[in-house]
Structures are given as structure tokens and as C-alpha cells.
Steps between C-alpha positions, in 0.01 A plus 500: 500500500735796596689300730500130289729307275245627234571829471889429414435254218180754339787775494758274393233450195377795488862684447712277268169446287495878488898518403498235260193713291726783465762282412286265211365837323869627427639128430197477213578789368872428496434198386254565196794740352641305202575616189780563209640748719340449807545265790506502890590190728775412274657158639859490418604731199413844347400297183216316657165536439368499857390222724203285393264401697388143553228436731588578805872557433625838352811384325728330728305649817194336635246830510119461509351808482179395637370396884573165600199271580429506863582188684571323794876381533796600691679825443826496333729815601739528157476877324394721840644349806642713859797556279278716230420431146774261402444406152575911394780702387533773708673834478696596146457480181343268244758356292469532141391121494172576639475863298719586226706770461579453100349266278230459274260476815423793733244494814385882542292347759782496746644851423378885613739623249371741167722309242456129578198503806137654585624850497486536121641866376438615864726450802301387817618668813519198706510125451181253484483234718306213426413097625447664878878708512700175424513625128694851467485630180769810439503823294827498392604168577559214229328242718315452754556391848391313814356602827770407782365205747409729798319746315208150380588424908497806707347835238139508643451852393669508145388317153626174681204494700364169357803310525499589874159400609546154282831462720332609811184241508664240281854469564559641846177401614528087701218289401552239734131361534284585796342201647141659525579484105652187431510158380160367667567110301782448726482256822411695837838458672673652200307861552662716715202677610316245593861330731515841672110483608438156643880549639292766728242278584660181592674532856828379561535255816828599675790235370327326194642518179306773288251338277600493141323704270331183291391405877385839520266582240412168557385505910282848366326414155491153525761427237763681313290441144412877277097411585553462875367887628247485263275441803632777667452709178159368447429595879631872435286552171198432676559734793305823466560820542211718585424761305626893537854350585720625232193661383322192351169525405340162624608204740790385303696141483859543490490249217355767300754788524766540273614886562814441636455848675150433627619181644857706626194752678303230660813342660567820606170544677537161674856561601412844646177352711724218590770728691212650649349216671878414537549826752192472646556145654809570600342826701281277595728258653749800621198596756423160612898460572477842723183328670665232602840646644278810681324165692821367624 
């Protein structure tokens, strides 16, 4: 699967499920801290209690900290796109709206200071960072602030790591669908794959009008209806492929292999003993040419 569509969506998966963990753990926490004196997430004013979560929705922000059910629908491109992670602040400081400065409510959560942060009676040498580097939380500072844009873009080897491999195979990354994994419902002349193959297959006569591609599909399967090469299909399944190719075990129908890399190996094996008897004909045929111009 090295070289397939499949590999860029499982990393696409596998790296902004990975970032949004590391993300979730810090919101909850953040979230959870609400008290007389106490509050982080504040929506508008030092005086507020802290954002309340309803359902899905984490004050005025939709925010599910949980997966989201898998299913089959297109993919809309809104937070991470080629531009980077457009729903964020980036770079400066959180204004006292989102973390107060004065007030009844503090959040020592977002502070590395020893009066008001984590680093009670103690000063820390250096500054915590938290949420994957986008949260930067200061020793002497009042607040905290914001990774810049290119450091969640182009910082592989910092704390922004995350960011950048969620940008990488989900936002840079083109998902344009590969016809060997498309839409297989759709009529024949509509697949692109299947245009490009019989187009190789169906010969041209010198001054007619190409055929059209309905015509096509059509002149090769029979029809240009989804069920039409299921003869064909049907045909392949039941071909078999003896055994110690790819290393199988027994006499083996096609039908019966679904290891996309033991199926990759046997076309491999055919394609290699085809070019074979390929150059040997034509050696074949090279001598018999010589034969023939040495009896002239």
C-alpha cells in the first residue's frame, strides 16, 4: 500500500487523531477549572464564570472532545486546509477576554509564573508549553501567548511537531480520488479508468469521428450500466494461479485473494514472464529476418 491513495488518508487519520488527543486532554482540564476564584476559557469578561459546555458545543464554540463516528460522506476542508489551520489565533498574546489579568477569576493553568501560575514559591527556569507548542505558557509573563502560523506549518523538529504532520497529510496533502478507489455505482463511461482502457483497445479507422465515450464503454462491455464487467470480473476470479507464485501454498483462484500485496507480487510475476516471452519472440523473429535477407 506504500505507493496507494491509502496510505495518505491512514496518515491523514492517523496524525490529526494523534494532535487532537493532545489537544482534548488540556481543553478538559481547562475546561473542568471553575470555581469562586477560578476559571479558564472565559468568553467575554474577567467576571465570567467560564464557558459551559452543552453537548457538543463548549460555550459559543462547537468542541467535541471525543472521535467522530466513522462514516462514509464527502470531505469538507474548513479548520486545516493548504492555507494551514484557519480557525486559530496565531502568534501573540491571549487577551485578557480569554484569561484574565484582574478580577475575581484567575486561570493558573495558563501561567509558568510563582505568584499567579504552576511555579508556586519557585521560579521555573524556562516556560511550559502545552496543547502540542500552540499554547506558550511564560515565567514572567502576565499571559500567555500563541505559537506563530509557520512554526504549526513548517517546525518539524520543535514542540510544534504535531501541528506539522496534521498539516503535512491533511492539509497539504490532495485527496483527489484514485480511480482504482472510487465510486464503483457510477455508469461505465463516467470512470476514467475504465475510458482510458477500452480507449487502448478500440482502433481508430483513419478519418472517422472518435467514438464517444458512452459508445465506448458501450462497443467493449456491452453497455455502459455499473453491472456490465461483472462478466469480465467473474471471468478473472475464477482464473487460478498455481501455487508457489507469490509464495501461495495451494492452486489458488484469484477470487480468493485479498492481500493487496500478494496480488501486487503475482502481477509482478506475470508481468516479468510476460517481457520474457516478449524478448524472446522478438529474437526469434530478429533471426528469421537475417534468414531471409542472407537468401537474397
Amino acid at each position: 500500500l506504500k505507493a496507494t491513495e491509502v496510505k495518505k488518508h491512514i496518515n491523514a487519520v492517523r496524525s490529526t487523531a494523534y494532535l487532537k488527543g493532545r489537544l482534548d486532554e488540556y481543553l478538559k482540564m481547562l475546561e473542568q477549572i471553575k470555581g469562586t476564584n477560578n476559571a479558564c476559557l472565559i468568553d467575554t469578561t474577567a467576571s465570567d464564570s467560564g464557558a459551559t459546555r452543552r453537548a457538543d458545543n463548549l460555550g459559543s464554540v462547537q468542541y467535541a472532545i471525543k472521535l467522530s463516528d466513522i462514516e462514509q460522506k464527502d470531505r469538507t476542508i474548513k479548520a486545516l486546509t493548504e492555507e494551514g489551520f484557519t480557525n486559530l489565533q496565531h502568534a501573540g498574546n491571549i487577551g485578557a477576554e480569554i484569561q484574565p489579568t484582574d478580577g475575581t477569576n484567575k486561570c493558573r493553568l495558563m501561567l509558568a509564573t510563582q505568584t499567579d501560575g504552576l511555579a508556586h514559591t519557585n521560579a521555573l527556569a524556562t516556560g511550559i508549553t502545552t496543547m502540542a507548542g500552540y499554547l506558550q505558557l511564560k515565567t514572567t509573563a502576565t499571559i500567555a501567548s500563541l505559537a506563530s502560523e509557520n512554526n504549526l506549518k513548517l517546525t518539524p523538529s520543535g514542540d510544534t511537531k504535531a501541528w506539522v504532520g496534521a498539516y503535512k497529510h491533511a492539509g497539504q496533502t490532495n485527496f483527489k480520488t484514485r480511480s482504482d478507489y472510487g465510486n464503483e455505482t457510477t455508469e461505465l463511461h463516467e470512470r476514467d479508468t475504465l475510458i482510458a482502457a477500452t480507449k487502448e483497445t478500440i482502433k481508430q479507422v483513419e478519418g472517422n469521428q472518435p467514438l464517444t465515450t458512452a459508445a465506448q464503454v458501450t462497443a467493449y462491455f456491452g453497455g455502459k450500466e455499473p453491472n456490465k464487467p461483472d462478466v469480465f470480473l467473474n471471468l478473472v476470479d475464477k482464473d487460478k494461479i498455481p501455487k508457489g507464485i507469490a509464495w501461495l501454498q495451494d492452486d489458488t483462484f484469484i477470487g480468493q485473494i485479498t492481500n493487496t500485496e500478494q496480488l501486487n507480487q503475482i502481477l509482478s510475476y506475470y508481468v516479468y514472464h510476460a517481457s520474457l516471452d516478449y524478448s524472446a519472440l522478438r529474437k526469434k523473429l530478429e533471426i528469421k529476418q537475417r534468414k531471409k535477407i542472407q537468401k537474397r
